[in-house]
C-alpha positions as CSV (number, residue, x, y, z in Angstrom):
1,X,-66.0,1.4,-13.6
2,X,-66.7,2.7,-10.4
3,X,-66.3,5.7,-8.1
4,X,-63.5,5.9,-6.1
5,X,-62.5,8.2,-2.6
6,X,-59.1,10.0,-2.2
7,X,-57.9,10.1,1.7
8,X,-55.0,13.1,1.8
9,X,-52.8,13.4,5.1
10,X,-50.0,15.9,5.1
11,X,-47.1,14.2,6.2
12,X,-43.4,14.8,6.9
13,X,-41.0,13.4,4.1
14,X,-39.8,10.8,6.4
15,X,-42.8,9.9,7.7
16,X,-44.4,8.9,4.6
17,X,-43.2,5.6,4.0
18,X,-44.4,4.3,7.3
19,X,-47.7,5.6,6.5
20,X,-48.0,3.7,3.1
21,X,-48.0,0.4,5.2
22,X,-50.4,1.4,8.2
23,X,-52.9,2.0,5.9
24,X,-51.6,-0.7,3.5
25,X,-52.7,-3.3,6.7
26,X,-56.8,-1.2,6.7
27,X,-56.8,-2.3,2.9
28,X,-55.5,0.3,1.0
29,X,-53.6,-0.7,-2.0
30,X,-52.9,2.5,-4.3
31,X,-51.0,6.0,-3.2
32,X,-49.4,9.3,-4.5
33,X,-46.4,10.3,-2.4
34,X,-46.5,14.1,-2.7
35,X,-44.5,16.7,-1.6
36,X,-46.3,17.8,2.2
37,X,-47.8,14.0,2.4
38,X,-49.9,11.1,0.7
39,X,-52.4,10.8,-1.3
40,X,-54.5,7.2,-1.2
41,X,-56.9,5.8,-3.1
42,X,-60.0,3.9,-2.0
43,X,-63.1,2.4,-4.5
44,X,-65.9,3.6,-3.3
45,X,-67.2,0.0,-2.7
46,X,-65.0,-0.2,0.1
47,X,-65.3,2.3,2.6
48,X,-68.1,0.4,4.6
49,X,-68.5,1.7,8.6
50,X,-65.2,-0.7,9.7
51,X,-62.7,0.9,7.2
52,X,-63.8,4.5,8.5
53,X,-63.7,3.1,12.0
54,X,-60.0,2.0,11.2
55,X,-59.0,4.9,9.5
56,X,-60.1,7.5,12.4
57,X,-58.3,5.3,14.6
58,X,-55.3,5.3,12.8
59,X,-55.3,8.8,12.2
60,X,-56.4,10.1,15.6
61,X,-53.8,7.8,17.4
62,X,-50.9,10.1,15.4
63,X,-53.3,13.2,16.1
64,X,-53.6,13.7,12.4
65,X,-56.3,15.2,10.2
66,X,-56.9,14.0,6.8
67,X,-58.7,15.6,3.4
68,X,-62.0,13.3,1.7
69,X,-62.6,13.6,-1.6
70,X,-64.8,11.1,-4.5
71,X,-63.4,10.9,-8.0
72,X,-65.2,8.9,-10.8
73,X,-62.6,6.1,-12.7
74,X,-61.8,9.1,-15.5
75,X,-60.5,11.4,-13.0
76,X,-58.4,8.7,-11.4
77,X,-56.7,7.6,-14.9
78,X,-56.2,11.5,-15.6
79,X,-54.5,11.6,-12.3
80,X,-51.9,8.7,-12.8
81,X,-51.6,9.2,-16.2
82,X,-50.3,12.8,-15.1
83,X,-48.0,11.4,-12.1
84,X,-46.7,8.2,-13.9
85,X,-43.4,8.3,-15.6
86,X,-41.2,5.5,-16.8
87,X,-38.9,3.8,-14.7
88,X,-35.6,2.2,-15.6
89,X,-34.2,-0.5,-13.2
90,X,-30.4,-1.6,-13.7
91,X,-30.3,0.0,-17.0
92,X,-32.0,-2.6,-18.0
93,X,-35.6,-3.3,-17.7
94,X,-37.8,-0.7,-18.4
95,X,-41.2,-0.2,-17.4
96,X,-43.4,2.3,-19.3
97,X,-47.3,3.1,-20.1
98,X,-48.2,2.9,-23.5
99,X,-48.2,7.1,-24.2
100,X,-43.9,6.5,-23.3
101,X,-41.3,6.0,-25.6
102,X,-39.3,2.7,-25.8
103,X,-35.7,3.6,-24.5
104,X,-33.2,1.7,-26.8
105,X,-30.8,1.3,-24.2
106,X,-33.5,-1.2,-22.0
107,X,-33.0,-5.1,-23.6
108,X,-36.3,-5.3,-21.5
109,X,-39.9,-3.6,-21.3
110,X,-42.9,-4.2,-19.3
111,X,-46.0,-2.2,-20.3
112,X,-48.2,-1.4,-17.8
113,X,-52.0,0.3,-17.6
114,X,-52.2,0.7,-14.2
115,X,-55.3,2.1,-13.5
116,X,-56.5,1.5,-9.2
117,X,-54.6,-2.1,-9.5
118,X,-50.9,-1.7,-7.3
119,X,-47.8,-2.4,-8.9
120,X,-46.2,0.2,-11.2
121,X,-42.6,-0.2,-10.6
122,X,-42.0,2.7,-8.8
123,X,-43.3,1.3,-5.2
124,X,-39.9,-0.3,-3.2
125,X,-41.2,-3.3,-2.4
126,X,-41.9,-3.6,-6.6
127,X,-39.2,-2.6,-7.8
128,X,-37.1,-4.8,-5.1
129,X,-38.6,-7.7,-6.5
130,X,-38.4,-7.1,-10.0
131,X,-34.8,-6.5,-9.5
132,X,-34.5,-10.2,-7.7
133,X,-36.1,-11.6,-10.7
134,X,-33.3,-9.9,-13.2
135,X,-30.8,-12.9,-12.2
136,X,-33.5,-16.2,-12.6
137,X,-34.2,-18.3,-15.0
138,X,-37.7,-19.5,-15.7
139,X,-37.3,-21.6,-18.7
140,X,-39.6,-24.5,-18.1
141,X,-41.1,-23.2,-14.6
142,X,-44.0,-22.3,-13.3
143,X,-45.1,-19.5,-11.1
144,X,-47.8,-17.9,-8.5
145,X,-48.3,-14.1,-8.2
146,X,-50.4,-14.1,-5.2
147,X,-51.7,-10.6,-4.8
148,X,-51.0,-9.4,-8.0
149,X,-52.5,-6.5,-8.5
150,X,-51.5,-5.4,-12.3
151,X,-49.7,-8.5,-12.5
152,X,-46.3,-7.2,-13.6
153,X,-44.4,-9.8,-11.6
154,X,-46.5,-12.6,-13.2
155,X,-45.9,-10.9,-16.8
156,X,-42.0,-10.4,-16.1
157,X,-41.8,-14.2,-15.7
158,X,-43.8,-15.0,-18.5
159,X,-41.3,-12.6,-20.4
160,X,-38.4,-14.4,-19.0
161,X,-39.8,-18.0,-20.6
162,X,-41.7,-19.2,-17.7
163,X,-43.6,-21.9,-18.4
164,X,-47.2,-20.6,-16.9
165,X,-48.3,-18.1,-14.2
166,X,-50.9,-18.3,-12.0
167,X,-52.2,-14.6,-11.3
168,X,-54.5,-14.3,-7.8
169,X,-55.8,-11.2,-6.1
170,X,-59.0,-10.3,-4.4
171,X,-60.1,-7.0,-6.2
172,X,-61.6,-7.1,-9.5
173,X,-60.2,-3.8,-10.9
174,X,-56.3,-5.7,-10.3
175,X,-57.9,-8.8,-12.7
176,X,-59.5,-6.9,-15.1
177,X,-55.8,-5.3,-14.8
178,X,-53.9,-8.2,-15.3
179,X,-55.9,-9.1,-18.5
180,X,-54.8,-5.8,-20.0
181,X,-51.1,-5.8,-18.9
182,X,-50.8,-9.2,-20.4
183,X,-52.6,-8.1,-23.6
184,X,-50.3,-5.4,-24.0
185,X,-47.4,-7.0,-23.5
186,X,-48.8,-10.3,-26.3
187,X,-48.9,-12.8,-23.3
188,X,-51.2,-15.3,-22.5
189,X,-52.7,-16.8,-19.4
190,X,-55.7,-18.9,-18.4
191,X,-55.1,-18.9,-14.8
192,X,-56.3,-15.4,-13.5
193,X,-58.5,-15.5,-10.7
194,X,-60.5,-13.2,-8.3
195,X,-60.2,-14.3,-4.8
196,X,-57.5,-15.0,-2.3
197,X,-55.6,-18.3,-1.1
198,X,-59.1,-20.5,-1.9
199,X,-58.5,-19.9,-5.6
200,X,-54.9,-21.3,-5.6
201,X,-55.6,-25.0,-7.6
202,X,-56.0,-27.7,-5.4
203,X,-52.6,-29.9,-5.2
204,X,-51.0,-27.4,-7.3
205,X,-47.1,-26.8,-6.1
206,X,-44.9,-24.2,-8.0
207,X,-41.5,-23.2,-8.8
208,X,-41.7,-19.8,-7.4
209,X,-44.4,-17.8,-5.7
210,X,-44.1,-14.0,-5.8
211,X,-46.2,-12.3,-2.9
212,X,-46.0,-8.3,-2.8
213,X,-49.1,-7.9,-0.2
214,X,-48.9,-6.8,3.3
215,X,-47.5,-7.9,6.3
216,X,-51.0,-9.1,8.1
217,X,-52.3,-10.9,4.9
218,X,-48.7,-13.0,4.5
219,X,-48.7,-14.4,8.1
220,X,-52.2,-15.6,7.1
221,X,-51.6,-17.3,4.6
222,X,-48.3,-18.3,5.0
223,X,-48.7,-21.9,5.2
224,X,-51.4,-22.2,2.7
225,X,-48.4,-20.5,0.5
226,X,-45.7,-22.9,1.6
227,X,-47.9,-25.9,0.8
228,X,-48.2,-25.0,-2.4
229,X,-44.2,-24.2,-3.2
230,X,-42.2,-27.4,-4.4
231,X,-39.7,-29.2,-2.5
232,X,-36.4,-26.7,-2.8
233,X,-38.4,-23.9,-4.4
234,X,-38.4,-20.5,-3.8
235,X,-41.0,-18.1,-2.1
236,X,-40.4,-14.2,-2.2
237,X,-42.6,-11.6,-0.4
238,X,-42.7,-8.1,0.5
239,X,-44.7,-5.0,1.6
240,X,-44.2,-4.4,4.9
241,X,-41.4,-2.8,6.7
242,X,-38.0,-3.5,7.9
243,X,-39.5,-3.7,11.6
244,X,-41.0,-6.7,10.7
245,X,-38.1,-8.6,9.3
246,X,-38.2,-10.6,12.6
247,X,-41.2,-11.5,13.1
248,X,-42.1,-11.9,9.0
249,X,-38.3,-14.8,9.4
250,X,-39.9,-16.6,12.6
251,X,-43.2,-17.1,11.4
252,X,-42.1,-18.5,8.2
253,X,-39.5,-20.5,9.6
254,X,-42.6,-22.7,11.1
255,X,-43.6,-23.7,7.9
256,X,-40.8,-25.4,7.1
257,X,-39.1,-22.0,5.1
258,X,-35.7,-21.1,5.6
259,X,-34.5,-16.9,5.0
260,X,-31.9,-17.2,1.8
261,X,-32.1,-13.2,0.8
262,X,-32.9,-10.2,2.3
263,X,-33.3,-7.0,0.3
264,X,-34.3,-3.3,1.6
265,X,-34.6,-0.6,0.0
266,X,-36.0,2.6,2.2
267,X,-37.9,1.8,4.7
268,X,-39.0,-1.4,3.4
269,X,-38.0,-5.1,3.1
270,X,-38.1,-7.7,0.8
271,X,-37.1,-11.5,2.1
272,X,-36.5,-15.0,0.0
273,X,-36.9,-18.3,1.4
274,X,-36.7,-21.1,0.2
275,X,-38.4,-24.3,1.3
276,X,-36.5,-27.7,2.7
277,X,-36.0,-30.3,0.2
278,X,-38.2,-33.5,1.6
């Protein structure tokens, strides 16, 4: 496993939210909200001379100093193993790490290992989704988590009956992830890939796509994503703010998607299209 860098900024209480997504759009996918700020994580791998360039500009913009430090894979699962507690949404779905207990009350469980991968539950724009999901049914259907980081969107489908899942993201710490969520939850998969929108299968179209990425990375791929949605199905995505509820509904509208739901839940947003019937 590799080496990782932890990027602290002391922040207001308010102001934290709005810094998960500015540095969610430079490519950070994994934080610890903490009392006087955040704490994000970065591997090692990453932190070439453009992410520093971007992250002094960020920072210096909002006249902000921020704290450097390198931590080896052990010290990062010390760290969210000590931060990460269970999470109960709608009394009933609970999400829990292996060391929890099972709460008797929860007719559903994911288990999760999340190790760098994002996607614990306890992010808004997760949990938002997972919440939407309560009220489908899958039976039958087939689904794309496009940016799935520990895949626990994919894996609450495939709990729900769908019929396959297609698991996608470009870091190999969230595949290696999703294999390990799936295992410890006895699912199966044979579609997890490393890569972005190329890595979708050709001519494939799907039931429902799930895409929990950020704001930049949607209206890039956008169309690729509608293209692969059948006629009538449904395409939910989050992790950006409510700010950019506008321009997220315009830019989709293009590509033949039409706004059916809109969710929020702090400062951030969660939308549901659904594509035109041909």
């Amino acid at each position: 496993m590799e080496n990782y860098i932890s990027i602290k900024i002391k922040l207001a209480p308010e102001s934290i939210e709005e810094w998960i997504a500015y540095l969610s759009d430079i490519g950070i996918e994994s934080f610890w909200e903490q009392e006087d700020g955040l704490e994000a994580f970065v591997p090692t791998n990453q932190v070439d001379e453009k992410f520093k360039s971007e992250l002094h500009k960020l920072t210096s913009s909002k006249n902000l100093n921020y704290q450097v430090n390198t931590h080896d894979s052990a010290d990062w699962n010390k760290v969210w193993e000590s931060n990460f507690d269970d999470i109960v949404l709608r009394d009933k779905l609970q999400i829990r790490a292996p060391f929890h207990e099972r709460r008797s009350e929860c007719p559903e469980q994911i288990l999760i290992s999340p190790k760098m991968a994002f996607g614990t539950g306890h992010h808004a724009t997760t949990s938002m989704i997972l919440e939407w999901m309560m009220d489908l049914t899958y039976r039958g259907k087939t689904v794309l988590d496009f940016g799935c980081g520990t895949g626990i969107l994919g894996c609450y489908a495939l709990i729900k009956a769908a019929k396959s899942v297609c698991f996608i993201d470009n870091e190999i710490e969230a595949v290696e992830n999703v294999r390990e969520t799936l295992m410890l939850n006895d699912l199966k998969s044979d579609s997890i890939y490393l890569g972005s929108a190329e890595q979708i299968p050709s001519g494939q179209q799907y039931d429902l796509i799930l895409a929990n990425i950020t704001r930049n990375v949607l209206l890039e791929y956008g169309s690729i994503l509608s293209d692969h949605l059948l006629s009538g199905a449904s395409l939910i995505v989050s992790g950006f703010l409510m700010e950019d509820v506008e321009i997220m509904t315009a830019k989709f509208n293009t590509y033949g998607l039409h706004l059916v739901d809109k969710m929020q839940k702090l400062d951030w947003a969660a939308l549901v299209f659904l594509k035109e019937k041909e």
